[in-house]
C-alpha positions in Angstrom: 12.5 8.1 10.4 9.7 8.5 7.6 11.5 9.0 4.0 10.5 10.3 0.7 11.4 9.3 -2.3 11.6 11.5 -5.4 11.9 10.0 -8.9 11.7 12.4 -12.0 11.8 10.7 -15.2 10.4 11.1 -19.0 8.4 9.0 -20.9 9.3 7.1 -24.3 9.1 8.9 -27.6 5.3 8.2 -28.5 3.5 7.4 -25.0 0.8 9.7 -24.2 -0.1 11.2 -21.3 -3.0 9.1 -20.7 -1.1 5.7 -21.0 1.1 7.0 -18.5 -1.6 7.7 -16.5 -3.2 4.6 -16.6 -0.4 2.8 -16.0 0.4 4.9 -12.8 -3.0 4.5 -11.5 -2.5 0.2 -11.8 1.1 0.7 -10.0 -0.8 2.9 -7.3 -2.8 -0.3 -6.3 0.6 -2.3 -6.8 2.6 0.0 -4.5 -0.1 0.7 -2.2 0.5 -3.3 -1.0 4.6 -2.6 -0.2 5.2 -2.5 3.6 6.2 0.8 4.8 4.2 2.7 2.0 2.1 6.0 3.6 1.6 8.3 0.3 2.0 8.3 -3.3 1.6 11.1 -5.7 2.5 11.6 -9.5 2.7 14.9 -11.0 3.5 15.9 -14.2 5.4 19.2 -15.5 4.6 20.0 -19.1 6.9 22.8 -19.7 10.2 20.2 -19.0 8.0 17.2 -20.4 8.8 15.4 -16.8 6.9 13.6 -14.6 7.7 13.1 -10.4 6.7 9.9 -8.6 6.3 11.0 -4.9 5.9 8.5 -2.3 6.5 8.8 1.1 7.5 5.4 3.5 7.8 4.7 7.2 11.6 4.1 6.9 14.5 3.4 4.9 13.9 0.2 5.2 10.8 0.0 3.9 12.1 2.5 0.7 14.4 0.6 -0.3 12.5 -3.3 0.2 9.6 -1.9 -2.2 12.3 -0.7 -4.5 13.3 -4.5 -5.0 9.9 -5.5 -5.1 8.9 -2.5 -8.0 11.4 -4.3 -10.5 9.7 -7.7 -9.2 6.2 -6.9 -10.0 4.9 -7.5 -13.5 2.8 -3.9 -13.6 5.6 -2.0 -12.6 7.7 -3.6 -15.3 4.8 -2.4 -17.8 5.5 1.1 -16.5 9.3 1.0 -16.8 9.2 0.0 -20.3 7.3 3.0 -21.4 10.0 5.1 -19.0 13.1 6.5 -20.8 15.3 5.2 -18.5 18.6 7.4 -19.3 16.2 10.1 -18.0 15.4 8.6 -14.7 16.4 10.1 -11.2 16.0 8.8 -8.0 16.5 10.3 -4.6 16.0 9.6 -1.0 15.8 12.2 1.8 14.9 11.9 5.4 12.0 13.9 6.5 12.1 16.2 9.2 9.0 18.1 9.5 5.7 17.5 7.8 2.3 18.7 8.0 1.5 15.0 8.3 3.3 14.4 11.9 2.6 15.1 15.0 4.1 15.9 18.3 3.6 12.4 19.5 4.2 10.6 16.1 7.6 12.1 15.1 8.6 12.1 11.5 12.5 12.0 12.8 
């Protein structure tokens, strides 16, 4: 069963939107590599200064292996140092209907 992966966070005192951005945009190629990976967004909502990494994988399996590979890799590193990390949420949830499936390649 395909699952996303929700994690809101906040940035350090002092980062700016752009480093955050370009940082993301080096992790993107970085996460892109992780078995399992089909989509990755990052938004950002300015009126609760948070930003949401989005990424959807193939399995739970595949979640949770790129998870331990994330803290492995040095770029991703670079991003969690400019991450407050006492603001940091993660969640997991199975999807059950997307846009992206079809009848034939089930999401659940």
């Amino acid at each position: 069963m395909q699952v996303l992966e929700l994690v809101t966070f906040k940035s350090k005192a002092g980062v700016s939107r752009q480093k955050m951005l370009e940082l993301n945009k080096l992790v993107m190629g970085q996460v892109r590599e992780f078995s399992g990976f089909l989509y990755r967004s990052v938004c950002y909502q300015k009126d609760s200064d948070t930003w949401f990494d989005v990424v959807y994988w193939q399995d739970e399996a595949a979640a949770k292996s790129a998870q331990e590979k994330f803290m492995q890799s040095k770029v991703c590193q670079q991003l969690m140092a400019i991450i407050d990390i006492e603001s940091t949420k993660m969640q997991h949830a199975d999807i059950l209907l997307s846009s992206q499936c079809t009848e034939t390649e089930s999401c659940g």
